[in-house]
C-alpha positions in Angstrom: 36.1 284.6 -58.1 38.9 285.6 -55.3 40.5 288.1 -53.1 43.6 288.1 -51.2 42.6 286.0 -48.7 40.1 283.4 -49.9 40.9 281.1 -52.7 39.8 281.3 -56.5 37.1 278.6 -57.2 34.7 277.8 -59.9 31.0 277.1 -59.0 29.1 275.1 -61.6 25.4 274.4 -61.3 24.9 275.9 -57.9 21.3 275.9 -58.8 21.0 272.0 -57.7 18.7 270.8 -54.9 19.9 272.4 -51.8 19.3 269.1 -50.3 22.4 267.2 -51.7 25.7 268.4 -50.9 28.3 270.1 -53.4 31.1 268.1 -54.7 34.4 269.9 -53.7 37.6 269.1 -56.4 40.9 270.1 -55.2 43.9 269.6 -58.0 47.1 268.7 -57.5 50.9 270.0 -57.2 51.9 272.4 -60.1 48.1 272.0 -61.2 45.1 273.9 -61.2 41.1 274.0 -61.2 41.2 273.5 -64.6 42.9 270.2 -64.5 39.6 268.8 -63.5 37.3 270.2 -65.6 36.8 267.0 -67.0 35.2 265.9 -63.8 33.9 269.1 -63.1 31.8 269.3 -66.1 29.9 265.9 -66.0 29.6 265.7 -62.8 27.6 269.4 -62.6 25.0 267.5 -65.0 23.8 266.8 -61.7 25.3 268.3 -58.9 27.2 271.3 -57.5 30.2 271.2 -58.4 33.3 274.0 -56.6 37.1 273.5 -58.3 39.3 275.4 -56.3 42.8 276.9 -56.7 44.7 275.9 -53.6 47.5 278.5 -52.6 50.3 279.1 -54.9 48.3 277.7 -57.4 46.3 279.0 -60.5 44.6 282.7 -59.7 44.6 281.8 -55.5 47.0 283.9 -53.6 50.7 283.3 -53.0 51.9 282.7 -49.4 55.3 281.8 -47.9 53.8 278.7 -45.9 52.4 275.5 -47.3 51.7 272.9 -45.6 48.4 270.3 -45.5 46.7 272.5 -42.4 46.7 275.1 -43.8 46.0 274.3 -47.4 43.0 272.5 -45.5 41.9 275.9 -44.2 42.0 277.8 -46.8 39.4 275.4 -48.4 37.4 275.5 -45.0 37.4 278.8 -44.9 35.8 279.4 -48.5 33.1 277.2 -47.8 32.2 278.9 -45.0 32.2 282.0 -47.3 30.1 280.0 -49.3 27.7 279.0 -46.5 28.5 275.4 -46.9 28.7 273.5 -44.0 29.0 270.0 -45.4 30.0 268.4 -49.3 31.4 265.9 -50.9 35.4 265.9 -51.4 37.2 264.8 -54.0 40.9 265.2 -54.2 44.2 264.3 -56.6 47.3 263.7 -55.9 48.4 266.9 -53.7 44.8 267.5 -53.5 43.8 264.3 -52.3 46.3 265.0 -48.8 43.9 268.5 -48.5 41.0 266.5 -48.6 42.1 263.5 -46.1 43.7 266.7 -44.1 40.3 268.6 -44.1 38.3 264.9 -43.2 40.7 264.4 -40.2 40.3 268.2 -39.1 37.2 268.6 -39.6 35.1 265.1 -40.3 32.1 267.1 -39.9 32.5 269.2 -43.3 32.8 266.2 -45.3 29.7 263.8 -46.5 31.9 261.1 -48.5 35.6 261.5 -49.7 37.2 260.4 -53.2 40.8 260.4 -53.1 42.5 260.1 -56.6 46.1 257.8 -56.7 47.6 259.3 -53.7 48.2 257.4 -50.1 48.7 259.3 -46.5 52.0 258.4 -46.4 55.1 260.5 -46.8 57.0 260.2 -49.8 60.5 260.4 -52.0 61.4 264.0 -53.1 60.6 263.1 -57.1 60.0 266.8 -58.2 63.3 268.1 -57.6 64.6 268.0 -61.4 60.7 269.8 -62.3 61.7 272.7 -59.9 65.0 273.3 -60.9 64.2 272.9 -64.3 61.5 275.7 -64.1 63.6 278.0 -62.0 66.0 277.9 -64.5 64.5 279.6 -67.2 65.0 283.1 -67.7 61.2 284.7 -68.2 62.8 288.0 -69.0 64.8 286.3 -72.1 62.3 283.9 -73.5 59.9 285.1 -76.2 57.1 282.3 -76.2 55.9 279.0 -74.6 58.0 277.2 -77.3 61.1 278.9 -76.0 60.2 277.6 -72.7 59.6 274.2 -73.7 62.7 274.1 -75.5 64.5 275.2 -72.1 63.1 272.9 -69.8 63.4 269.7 -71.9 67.0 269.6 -70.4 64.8 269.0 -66.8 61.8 267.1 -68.0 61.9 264.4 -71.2 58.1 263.6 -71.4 56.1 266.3 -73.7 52.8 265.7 -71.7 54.6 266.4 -68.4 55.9 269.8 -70.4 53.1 270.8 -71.8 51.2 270.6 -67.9 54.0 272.1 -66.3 53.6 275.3 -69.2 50.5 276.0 -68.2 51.4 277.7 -65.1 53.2 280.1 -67.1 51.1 283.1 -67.9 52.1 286.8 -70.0 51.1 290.8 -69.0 52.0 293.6 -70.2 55.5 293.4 -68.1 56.5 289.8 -69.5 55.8 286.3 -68.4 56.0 285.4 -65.4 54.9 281.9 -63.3 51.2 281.4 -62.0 52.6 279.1 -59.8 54.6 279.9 -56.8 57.9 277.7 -57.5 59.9 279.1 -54.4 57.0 278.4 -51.7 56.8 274.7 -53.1 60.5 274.3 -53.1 60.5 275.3 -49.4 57.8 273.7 -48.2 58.5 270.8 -50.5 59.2 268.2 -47.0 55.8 269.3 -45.8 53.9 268.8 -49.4 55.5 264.7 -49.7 54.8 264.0 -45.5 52.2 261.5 -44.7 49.5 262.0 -41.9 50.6 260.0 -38.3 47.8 260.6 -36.3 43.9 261.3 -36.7 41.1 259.2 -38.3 38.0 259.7 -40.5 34.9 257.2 -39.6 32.8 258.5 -42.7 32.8 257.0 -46.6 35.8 256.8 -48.3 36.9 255.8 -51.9 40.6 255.3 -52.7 40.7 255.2 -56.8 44.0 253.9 -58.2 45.4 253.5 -61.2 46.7 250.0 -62.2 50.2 251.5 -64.0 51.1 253.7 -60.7 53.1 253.1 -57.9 51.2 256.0 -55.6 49.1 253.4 -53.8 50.8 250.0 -53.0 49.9 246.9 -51.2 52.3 248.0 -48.2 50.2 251.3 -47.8 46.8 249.3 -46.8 47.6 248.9 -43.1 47.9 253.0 -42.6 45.0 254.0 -45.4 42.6 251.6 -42.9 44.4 253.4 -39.7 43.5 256.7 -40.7 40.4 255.8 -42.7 38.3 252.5 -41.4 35.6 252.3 -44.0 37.9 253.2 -47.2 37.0 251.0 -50.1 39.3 251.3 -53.0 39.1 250.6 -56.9 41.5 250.3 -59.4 41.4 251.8 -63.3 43.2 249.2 -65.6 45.6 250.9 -67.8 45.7 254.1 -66.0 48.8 255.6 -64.4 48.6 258.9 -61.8 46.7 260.9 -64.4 43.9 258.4 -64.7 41.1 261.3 -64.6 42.5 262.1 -67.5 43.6 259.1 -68.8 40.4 257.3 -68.1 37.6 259.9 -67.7 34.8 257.7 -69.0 35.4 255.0 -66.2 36.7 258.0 -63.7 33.8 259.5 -63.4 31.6 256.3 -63.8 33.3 255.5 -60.5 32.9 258.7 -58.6 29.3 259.3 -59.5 28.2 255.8 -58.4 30.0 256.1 -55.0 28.5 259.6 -54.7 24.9 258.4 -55.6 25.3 255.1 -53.5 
């Protein structure tokens, strides 16, 4: 589901009781919907569930600009396509920025907000060695996903890290070519890492950490409580930034309780 101007999105059980609101999942950098189906699946048991594509990202549409406004708005704007005027939020990484950005810009939208191992602070560049290992393979000389794994090991040592990074890349009839729109996130790369310096959300929140990453830190309390009074947080024992996936039993144990509460 897309066009050129509103983001691709999945819907699962949209036949729920109109009377509870959705639950919104936005993925993170050089992700996609699909990173979350294991959210999105058990959590549609019960509710309705919309994973989204942000820009540059999966099937949405490519843009020049990136930055945590507008990423916000384009998720804003398909739920008002949608005739959704309030839902749950529930963001990783990347994706948990668009949330906080769309509970600061528009707190009215947003019933409670789950934001997964990322902080509203700015941070180190830390994905310059992904991008210019995936700009430097040649799509037109590679023949398969293994060529392209073999290529970027010289950029990226872990497998796991590989073998997310390969998803983006996709084949037609002219060749391969990248789902993901590596020049616009080099560009806008400052914008992507900055923090949030002004704004607050009065409404639920739930910080959800893993215990082996360094995302969320002590010394990040004081402007997490700025921008967001009522956050509570919890923390997944041996779990790093991929703690969804890592963890998804006690991951979602964790969001649906706070969502039911």
């Amino acid at each position: 589901m897309t066009s050129n101007s509103i983001l691709h999105y999945q819907s699962l059980n949209d036949g729920v009781s109109k009377d509870t609101s959705p639950i919104v999942l936005i993925h993170g950098l050089f992700g996609s919907l699909e990173n979350l189906n294991m959210i999105a699946k058990p959590l549609s048991e019960q509710h309705h569930v919309i994973s989204v594509d942000v820009r540059n990202h999966g099937q949405s549409f490519h843009r020049d600009q990136m930055n945590y406004q507008l990423m916000a708005d384009d998720v804003i704007a398909l739920l008002a396509s949608l005739n959704i005027n309030k839902a749950h939020f529930l963001g990783h990484s990347m994706g948990g920025k668009i949330a906080m950005q769309i509970a600061l810009t528009k707190p009215s939208l947003v019933d409670k907000l789950i934001v997964a191992d990322i902080a509203p602070v700015t941070y180190p560049p830390h994905h310059n060695a992904i991008i210019n290992g995936l700009r430097a393979i040649d799509l037109t000389a590679i023949k398969s996903r293994r060529d392209a794994d073999t290529l970027l090991q010289t950029a990226v040592d872990e497998p796991g890290v590989r073998q997310f990074l390969l998803k983006n890349l996709a084949k037609n009839d002219s060749g391969f070519y990248w789902r993901v729109n590596i020049d616009a996130i080099d560009k806008n790369y400052a914008s992507i890492a900055t923090g949030f310096d002004h704004g607050s959300f009065d409404g639920e929140v739930l910080f959800i950490k893993g215990a082996n990453s360094n995302y969320i830190t002590t010394e990040h309390q004081p402007v997490i409580l700025q921008r967001f009074p009522k956050a509570k947080a919890k923390i997944i024992q041996g779990a790093g930034h991929w703690l969804h996936a890592e963890k998804p039993v006690a991951f979602n144990k964790i969001v649906q309780d706070f969502i039911d509460r």
